[in-house]
VOZARO-298779 format. One record per atom (N, C-alpha, C): residue number from 1; residue in one letter; atom name; x, y, z. Coordinates in nm, 4 decimals, always signed. Example, Ala and Ser with C-alpha at 12.3 -4.5 7.8 and 13.67 -1.06 7.14 Angstrom:
! VOZARO-298779
atom pos 1 | code A | site N | c1 +1.3190 | c2 -0.5690 | c3 +0.7800
atom pos 1 | code A | site CA | c1 +1.2300 | c2 -0.4500 | c3 +0.7800
atom pos 1 | code A | site C | c1 +1.3200 | c2 -0.3300 | c3 +0.7800
atom pos 2 | code S | site N | c1 +1.2850 | c2 -0.2250 | c3 +0.7080
atom pos 2 | code S | site CA | c1 +1.3670 | c2 -0.1060 | c3 +0.7140
atom pos 2 | code S | site C | c1 +1.2900 | c2 +0.0030 | c3 +0.7870
This chain:
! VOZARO-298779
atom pos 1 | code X | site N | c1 +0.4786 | c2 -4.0667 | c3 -0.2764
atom pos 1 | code X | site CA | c1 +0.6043 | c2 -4.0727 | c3 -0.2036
atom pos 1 | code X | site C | c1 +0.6768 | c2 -3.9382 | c3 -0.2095
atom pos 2 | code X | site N | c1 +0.6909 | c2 -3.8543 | c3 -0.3411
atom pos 2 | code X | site CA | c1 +0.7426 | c2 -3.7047 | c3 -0.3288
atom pos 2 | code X | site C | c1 +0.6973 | c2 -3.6385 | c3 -0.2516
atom pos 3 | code X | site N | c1 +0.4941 | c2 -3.6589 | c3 -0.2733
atom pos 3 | code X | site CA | c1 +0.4844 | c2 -3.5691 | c3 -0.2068
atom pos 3 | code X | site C | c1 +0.4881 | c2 -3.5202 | c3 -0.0218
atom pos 4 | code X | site N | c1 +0.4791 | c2 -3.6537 | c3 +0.0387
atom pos 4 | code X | site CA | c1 +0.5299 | c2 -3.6091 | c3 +0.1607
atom pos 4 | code X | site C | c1 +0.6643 | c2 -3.5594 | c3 +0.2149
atom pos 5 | code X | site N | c1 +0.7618 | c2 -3.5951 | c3 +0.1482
atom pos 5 | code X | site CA | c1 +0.9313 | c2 -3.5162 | c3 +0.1123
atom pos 5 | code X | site C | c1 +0.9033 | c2 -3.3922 | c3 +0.0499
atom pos 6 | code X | site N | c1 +0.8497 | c2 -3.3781 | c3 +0.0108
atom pos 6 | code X | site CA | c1 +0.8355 | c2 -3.2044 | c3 -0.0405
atom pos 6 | code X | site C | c1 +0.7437 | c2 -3.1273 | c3 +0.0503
atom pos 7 | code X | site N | c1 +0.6565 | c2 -3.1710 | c3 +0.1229
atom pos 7 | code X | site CA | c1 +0.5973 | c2 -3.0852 | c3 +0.2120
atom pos 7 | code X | site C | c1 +0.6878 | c2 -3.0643 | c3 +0.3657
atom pos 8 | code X | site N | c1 +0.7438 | c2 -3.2360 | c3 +0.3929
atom pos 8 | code X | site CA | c1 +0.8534 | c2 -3.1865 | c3 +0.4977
atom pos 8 | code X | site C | c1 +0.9481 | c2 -3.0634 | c3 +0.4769
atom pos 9 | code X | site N | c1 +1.0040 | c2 -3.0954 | c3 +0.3504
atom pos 9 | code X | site CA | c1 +1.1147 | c2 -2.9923 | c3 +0.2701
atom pos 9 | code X | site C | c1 +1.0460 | c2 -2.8466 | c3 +0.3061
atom pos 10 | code X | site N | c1 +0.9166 | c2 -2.8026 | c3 +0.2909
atom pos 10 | code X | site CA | c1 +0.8815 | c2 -2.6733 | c3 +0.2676
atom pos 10 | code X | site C | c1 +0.8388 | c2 -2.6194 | c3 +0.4061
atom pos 11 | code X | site N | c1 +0.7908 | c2 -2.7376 | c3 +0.5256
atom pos 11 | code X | site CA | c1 +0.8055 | c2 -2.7338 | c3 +0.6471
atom pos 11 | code X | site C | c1 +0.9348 | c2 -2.6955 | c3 +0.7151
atom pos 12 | code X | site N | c1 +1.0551 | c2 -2.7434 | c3 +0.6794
atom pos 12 | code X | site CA | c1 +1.1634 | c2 -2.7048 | c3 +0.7352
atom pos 12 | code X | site C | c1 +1.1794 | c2 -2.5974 | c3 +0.6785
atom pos 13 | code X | site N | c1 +1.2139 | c2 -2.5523 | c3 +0.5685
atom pos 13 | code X | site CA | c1 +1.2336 | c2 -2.4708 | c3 +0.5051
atom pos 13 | code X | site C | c1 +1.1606 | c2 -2.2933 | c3 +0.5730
atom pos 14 | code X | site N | c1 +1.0798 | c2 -2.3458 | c3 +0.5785
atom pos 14 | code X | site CA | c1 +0.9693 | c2 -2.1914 | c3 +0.6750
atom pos 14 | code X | site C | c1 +0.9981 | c2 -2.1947 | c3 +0.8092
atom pos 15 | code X | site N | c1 +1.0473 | c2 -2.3286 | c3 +0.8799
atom pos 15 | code X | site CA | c1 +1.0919 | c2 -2.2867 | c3 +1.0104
atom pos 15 | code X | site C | c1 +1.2218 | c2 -2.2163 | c3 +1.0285
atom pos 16 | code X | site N | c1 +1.2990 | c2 -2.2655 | c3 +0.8813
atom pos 16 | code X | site CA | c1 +1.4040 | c2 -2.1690 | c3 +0.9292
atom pos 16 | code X | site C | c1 +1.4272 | c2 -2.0433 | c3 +0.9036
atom pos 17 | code X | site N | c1 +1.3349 | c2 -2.0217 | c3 +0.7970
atom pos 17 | code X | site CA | c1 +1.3157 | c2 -1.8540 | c3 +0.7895
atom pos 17 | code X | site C | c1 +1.2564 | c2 -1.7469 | c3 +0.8957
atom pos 18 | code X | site N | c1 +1.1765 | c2 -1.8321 | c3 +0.9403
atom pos 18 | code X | site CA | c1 +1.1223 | c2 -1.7985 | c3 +1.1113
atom pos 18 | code X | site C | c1 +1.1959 | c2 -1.7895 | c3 +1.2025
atom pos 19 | code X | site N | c1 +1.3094 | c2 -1.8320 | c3 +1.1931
atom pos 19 | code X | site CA | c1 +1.3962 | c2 -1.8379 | c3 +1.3247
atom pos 19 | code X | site C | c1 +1.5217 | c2 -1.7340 | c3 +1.3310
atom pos 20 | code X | site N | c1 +1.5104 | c2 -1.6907 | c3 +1.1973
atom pos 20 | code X | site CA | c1 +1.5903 | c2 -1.5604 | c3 +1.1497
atom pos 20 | code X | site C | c1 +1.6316 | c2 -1.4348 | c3 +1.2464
atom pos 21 | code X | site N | c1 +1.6837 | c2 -1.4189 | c3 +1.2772
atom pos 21 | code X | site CA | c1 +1.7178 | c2 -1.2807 | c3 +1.3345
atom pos 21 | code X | site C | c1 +1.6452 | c2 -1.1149 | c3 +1.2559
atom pos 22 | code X | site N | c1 +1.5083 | c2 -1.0974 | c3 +1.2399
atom pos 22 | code X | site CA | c1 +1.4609 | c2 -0.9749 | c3 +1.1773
atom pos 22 | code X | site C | c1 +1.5207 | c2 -0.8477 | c3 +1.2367
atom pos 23 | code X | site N | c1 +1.5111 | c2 -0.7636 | c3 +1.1573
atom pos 23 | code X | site CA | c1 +1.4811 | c2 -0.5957 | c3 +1.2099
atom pos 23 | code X | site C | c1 +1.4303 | c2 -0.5892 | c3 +1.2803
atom pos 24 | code X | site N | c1 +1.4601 | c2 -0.5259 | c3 +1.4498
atom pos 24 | code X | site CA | c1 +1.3617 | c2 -0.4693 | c3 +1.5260
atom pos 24 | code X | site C | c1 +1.3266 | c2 -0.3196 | c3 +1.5360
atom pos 25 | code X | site N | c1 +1.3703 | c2 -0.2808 | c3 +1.3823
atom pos 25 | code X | site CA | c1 +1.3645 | c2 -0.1028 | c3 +1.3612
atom pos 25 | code X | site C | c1 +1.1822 | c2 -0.1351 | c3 +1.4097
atom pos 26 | code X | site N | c1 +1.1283 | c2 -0.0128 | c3 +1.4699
atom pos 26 | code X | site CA | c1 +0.9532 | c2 -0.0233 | c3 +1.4289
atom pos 26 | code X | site C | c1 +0.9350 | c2 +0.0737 | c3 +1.2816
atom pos 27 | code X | site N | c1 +0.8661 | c2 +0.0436 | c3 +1.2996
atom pos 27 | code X | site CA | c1 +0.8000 | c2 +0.1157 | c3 +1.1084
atom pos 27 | code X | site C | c1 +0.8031 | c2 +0.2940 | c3 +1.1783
atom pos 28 | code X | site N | c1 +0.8008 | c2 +0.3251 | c3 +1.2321
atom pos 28 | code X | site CA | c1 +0.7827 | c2 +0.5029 | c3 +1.2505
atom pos 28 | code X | site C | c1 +0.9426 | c2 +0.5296 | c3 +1.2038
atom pos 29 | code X | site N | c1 +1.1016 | c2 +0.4416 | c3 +1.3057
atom pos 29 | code X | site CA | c1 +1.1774 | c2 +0.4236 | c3 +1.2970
atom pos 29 | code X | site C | c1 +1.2235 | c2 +0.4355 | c3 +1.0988
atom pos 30 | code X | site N | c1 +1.1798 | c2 +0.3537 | c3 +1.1028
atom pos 30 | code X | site CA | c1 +1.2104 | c2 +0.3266 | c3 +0.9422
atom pos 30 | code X | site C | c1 +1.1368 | c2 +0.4176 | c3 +0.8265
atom pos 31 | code X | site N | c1 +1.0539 | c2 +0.4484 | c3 +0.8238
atom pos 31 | code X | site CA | c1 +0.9847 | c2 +0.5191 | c3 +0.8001
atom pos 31 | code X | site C | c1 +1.0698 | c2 +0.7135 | c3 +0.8028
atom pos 32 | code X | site N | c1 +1.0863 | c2 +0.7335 | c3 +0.9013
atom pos 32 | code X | site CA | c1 +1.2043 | c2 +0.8586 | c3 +0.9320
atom pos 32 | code X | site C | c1 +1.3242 | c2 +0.8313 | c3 +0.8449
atom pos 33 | code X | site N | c1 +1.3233 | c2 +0.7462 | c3 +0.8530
atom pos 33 | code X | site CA | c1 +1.4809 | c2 +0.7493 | c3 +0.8040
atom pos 33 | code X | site C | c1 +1.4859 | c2 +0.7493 | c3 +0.6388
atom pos 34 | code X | site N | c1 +1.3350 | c2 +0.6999 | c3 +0.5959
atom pos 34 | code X | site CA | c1 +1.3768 | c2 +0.7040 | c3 +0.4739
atom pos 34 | code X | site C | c1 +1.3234 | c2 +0.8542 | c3 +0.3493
atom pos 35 | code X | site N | c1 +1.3828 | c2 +0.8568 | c3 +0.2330
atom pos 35 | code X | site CA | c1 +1.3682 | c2 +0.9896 | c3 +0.1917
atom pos 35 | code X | site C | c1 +1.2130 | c2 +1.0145 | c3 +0.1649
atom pos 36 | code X | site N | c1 +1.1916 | c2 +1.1620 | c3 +0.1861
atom pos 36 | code X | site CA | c1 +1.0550 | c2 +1.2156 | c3 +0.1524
atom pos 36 | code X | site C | c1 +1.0648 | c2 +1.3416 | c3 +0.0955
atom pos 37 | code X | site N | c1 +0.9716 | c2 +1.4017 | c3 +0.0856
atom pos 37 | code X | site CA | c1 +0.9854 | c2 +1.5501 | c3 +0.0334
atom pos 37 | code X | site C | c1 +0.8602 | c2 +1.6129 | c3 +0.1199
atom pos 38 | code X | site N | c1 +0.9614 | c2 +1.7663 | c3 +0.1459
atom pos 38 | code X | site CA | c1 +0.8605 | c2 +1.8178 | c3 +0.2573
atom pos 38 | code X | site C | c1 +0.7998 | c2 +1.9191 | c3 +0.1956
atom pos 39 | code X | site N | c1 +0.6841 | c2 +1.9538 | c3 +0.2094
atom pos 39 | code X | site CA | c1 +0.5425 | c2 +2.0481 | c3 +0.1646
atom pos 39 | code X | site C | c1 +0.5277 | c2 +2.1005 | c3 +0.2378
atom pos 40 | code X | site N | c1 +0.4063 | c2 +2.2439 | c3 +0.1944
atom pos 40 | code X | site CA | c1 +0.3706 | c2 +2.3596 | c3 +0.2891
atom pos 40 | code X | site C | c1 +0.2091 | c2 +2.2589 | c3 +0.3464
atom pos 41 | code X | site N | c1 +0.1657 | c2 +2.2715 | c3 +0.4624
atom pos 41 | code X | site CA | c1 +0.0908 | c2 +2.2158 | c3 +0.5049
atom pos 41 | code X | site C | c1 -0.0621 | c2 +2.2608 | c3 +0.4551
atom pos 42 | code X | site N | c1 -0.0999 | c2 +2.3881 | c3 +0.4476
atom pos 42 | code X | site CA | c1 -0.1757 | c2 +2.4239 | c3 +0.3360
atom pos 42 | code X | site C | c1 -0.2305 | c2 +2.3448 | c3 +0.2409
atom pos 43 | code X | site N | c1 -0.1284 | c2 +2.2010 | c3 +0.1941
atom pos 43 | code X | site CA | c1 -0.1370 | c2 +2.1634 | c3 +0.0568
atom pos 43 | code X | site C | c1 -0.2032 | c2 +2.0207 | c3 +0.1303
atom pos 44 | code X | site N | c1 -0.2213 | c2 +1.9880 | c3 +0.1960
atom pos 44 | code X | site CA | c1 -0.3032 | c2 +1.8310 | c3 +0.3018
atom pos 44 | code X | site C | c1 -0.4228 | c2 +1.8708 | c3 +0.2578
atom pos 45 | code X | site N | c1 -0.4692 | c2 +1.9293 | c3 +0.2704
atom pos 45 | code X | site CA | c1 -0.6277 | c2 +1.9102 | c3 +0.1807
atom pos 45 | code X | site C | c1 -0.6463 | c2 +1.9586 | c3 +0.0407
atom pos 46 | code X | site N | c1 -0.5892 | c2 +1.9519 | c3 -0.0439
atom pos 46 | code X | site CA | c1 -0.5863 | c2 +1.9890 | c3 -0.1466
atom pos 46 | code X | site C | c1 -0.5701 | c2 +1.8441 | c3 -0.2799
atom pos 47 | code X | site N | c1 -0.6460 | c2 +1.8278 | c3 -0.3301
atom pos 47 | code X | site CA | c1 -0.6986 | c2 +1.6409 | c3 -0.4108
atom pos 47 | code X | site C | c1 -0.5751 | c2 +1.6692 | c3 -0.4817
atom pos 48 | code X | site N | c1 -0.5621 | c2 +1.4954 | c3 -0.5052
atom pos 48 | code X | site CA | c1 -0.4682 | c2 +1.4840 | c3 -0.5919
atom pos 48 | code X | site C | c1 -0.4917 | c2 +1.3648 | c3 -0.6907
atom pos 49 | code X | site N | c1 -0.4731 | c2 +1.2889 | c3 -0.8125
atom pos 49 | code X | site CA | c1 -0.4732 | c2 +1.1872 | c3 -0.8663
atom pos 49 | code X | site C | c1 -0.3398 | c2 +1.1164 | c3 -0.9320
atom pos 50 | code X | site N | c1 -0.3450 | c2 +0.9670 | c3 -0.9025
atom pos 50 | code X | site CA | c1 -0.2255 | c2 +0.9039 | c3 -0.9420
atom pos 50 | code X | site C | c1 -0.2797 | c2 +0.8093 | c3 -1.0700
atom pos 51 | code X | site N | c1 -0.2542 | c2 +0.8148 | c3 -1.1644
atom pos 51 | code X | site CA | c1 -0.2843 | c2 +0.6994 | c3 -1.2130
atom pos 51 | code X | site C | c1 -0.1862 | c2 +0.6319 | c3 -1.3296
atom pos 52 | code X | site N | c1 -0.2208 | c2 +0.4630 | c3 -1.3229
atom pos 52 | code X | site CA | c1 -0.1904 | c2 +0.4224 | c3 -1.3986
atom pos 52 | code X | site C | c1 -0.2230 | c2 +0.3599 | c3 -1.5198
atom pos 53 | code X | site N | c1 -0.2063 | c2 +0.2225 | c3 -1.5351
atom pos 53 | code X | site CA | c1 -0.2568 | c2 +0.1511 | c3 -1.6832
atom pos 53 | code X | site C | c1 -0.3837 | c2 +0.1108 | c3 -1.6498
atom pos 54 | code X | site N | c1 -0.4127 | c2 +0.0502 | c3 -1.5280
atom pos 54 | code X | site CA | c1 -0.5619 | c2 +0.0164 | c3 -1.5133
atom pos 54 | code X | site C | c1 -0.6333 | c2 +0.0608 | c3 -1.3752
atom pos 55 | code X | site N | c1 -0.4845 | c2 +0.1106 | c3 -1.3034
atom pos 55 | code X | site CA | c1 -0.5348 | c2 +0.1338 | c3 -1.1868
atom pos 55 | code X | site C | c1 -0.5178 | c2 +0.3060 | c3 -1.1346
atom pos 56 | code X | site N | c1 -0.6424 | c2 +0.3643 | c3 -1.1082
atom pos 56 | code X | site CA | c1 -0.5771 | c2 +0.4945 | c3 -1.0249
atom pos 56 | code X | site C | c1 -0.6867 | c2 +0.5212 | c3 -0.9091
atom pos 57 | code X | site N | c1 -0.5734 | c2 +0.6408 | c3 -0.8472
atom pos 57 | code X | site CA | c1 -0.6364 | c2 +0.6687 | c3 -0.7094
atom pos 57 | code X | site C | c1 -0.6610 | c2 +0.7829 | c3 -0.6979
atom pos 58 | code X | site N | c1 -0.7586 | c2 +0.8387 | c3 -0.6467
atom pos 58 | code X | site CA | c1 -0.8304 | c2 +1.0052 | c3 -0.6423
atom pos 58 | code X | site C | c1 -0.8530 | c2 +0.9851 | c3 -0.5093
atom pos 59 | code X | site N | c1 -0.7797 | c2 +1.1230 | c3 -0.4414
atom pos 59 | code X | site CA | c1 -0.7560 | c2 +1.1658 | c3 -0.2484
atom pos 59 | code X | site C | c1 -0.7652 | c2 +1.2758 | c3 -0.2430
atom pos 60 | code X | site N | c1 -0.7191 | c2 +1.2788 | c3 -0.0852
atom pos 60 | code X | site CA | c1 -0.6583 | c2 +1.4264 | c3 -0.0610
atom pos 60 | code X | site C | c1 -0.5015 | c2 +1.4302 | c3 -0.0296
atom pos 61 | code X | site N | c1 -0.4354 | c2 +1.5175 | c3 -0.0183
atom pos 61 | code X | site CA | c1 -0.2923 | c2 +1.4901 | c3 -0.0092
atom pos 61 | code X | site C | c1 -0.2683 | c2 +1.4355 | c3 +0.1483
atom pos 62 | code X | site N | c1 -0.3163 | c2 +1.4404 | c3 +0.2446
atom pos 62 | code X | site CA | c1 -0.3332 | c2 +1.3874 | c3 +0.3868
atom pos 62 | code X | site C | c1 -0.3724 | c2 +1.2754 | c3 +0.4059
atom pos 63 | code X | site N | c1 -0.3870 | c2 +1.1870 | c3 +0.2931
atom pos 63 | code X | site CA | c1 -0.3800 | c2 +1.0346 | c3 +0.2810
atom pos 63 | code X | site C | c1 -0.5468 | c2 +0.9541 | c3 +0.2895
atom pos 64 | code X | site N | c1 -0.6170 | c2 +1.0722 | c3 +0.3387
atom pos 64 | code X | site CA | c1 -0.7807 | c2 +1.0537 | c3 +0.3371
atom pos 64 | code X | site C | c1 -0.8135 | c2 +1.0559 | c3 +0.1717
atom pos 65 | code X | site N | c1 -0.9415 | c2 +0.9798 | c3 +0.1809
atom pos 65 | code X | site CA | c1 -1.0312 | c2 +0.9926 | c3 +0.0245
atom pos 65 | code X | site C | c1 -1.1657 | c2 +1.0507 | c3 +0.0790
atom pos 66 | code X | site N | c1 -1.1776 | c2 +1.1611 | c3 +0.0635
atom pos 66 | code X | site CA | c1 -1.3289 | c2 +1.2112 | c3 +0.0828
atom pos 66 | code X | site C | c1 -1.3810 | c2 +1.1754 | c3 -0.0436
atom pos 67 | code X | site N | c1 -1.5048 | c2 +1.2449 | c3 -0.0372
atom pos 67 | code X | site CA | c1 -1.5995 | c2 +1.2703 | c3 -0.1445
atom pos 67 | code X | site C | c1 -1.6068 | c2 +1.3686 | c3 -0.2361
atom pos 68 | code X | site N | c1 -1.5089 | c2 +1.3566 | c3 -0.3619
atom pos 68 | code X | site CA | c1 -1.5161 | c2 +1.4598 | c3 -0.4258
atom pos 68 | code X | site C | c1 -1.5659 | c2 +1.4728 | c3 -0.5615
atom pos 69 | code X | site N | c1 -1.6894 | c2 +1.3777 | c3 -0.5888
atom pos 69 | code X | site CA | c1 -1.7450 | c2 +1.3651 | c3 -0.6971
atom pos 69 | code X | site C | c1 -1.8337 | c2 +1.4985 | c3 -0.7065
atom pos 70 | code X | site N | c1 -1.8540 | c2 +1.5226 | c3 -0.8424
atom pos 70 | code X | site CA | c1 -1.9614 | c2 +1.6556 | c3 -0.8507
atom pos 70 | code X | site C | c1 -2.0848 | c2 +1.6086 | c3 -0.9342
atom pos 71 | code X | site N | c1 -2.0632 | c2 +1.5145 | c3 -1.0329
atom pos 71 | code X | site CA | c1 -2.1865 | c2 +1.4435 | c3 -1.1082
atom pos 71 | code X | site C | c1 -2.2685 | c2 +1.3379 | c3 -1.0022
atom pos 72 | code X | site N | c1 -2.2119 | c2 +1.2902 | c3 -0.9375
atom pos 72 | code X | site CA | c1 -2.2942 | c2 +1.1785 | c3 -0.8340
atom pos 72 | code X | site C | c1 -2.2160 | c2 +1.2259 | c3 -0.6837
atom pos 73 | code X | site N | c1 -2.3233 | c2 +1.2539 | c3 -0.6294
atom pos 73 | code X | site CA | c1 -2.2830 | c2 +1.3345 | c3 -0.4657
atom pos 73 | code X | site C | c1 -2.2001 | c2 +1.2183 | c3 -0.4132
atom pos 74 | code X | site N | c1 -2.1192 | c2 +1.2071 | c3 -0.3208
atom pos 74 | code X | site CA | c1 -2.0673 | c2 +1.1070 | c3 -0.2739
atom pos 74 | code X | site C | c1 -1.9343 | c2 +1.0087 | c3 -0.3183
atom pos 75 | code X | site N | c1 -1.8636 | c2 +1.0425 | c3 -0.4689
atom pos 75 | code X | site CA | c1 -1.8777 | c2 +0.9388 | c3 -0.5411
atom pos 75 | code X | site C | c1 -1.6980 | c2 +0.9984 | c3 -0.5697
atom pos 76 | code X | site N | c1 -1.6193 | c2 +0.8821 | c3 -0.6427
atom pos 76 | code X | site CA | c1 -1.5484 | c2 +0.9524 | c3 -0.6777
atom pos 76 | code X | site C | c1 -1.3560 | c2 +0.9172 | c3 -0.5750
atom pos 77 | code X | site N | c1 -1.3768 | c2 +0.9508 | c3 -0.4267
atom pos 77 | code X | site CA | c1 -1.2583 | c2 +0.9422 | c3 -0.4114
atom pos 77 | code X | site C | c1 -1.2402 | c2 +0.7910 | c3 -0.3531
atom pos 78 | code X | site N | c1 -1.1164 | c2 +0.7445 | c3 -0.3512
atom pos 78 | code X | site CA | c1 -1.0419 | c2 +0.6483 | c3 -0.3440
atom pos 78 | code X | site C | c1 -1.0011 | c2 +0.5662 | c3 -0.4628
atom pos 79 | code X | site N | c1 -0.9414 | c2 +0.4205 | c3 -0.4554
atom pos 79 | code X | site CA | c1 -0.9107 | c2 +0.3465 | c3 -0.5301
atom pos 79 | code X | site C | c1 -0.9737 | c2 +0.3178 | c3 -0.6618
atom pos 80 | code X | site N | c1 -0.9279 | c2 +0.3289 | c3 -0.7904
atom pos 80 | code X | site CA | c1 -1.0676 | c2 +0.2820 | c3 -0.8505
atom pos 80 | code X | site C | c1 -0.9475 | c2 +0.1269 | c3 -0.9536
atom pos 81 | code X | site N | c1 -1.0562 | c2 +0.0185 | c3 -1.0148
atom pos 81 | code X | site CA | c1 -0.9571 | c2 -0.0632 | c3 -1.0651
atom pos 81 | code X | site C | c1 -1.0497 | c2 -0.1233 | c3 -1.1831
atom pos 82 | code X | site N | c1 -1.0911 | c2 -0.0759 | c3 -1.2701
atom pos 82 | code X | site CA | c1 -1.1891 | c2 -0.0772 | c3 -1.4038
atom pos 82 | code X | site C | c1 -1.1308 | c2 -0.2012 | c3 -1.4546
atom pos 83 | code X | site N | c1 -1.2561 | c2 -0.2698 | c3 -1.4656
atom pos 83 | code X | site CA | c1 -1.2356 | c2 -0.4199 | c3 -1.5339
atom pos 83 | code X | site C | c1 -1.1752 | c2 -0.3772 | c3 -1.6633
atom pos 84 | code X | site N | c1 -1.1017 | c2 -0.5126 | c3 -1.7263
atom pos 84 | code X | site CA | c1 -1.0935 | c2 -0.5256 | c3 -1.8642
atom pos 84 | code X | site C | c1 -1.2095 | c2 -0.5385 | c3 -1.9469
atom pos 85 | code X | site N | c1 -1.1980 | c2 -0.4557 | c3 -2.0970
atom pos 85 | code X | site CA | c1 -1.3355 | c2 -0.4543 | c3 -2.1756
atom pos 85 | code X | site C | c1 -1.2810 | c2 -0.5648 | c3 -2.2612
């Protein structure tokens, strides 16, 4: 018996978040407007690494991941996310 009252409940509930009035900024829009820091262009191909507690990322500063492994040809850029030992 709850549970069909709780799925109506979560049915209404999402229609009315749907019916919301959103942002019609587009993402380029929004995106501009918000803060960045500007670089010499020179520096877009030049690798960079972020990392954290389990997760890091090896690129280029131009948002590409080539290949910049030197022990295994190929190997090396993008996401990496090392299991727990």
């Amino acid at each position: 018996m709850l549970k069909p009252k709780l799925l109506s409940l979560s049915l209404i509930t999402i229609l009315m978040q749907s019916c919301g009035n959103g942002s019609s900024d587009s993402i380029s829009t929004v995106l501009n407007q918000s803060p960045q820091i500007s670089g010499k262009l020179e520096y877009l191909d030049t690798p960079y690494v972020t990392a954290g507690n389990r997760v890091y990322m090896v690129g280029h500063q131009n948002g590409s991941f080539p290949d910049l492994g030197w022990h295994i040809k190929g190997e090396m850029g993008g996401i990496w996310n090392h299991p727990i030992k």
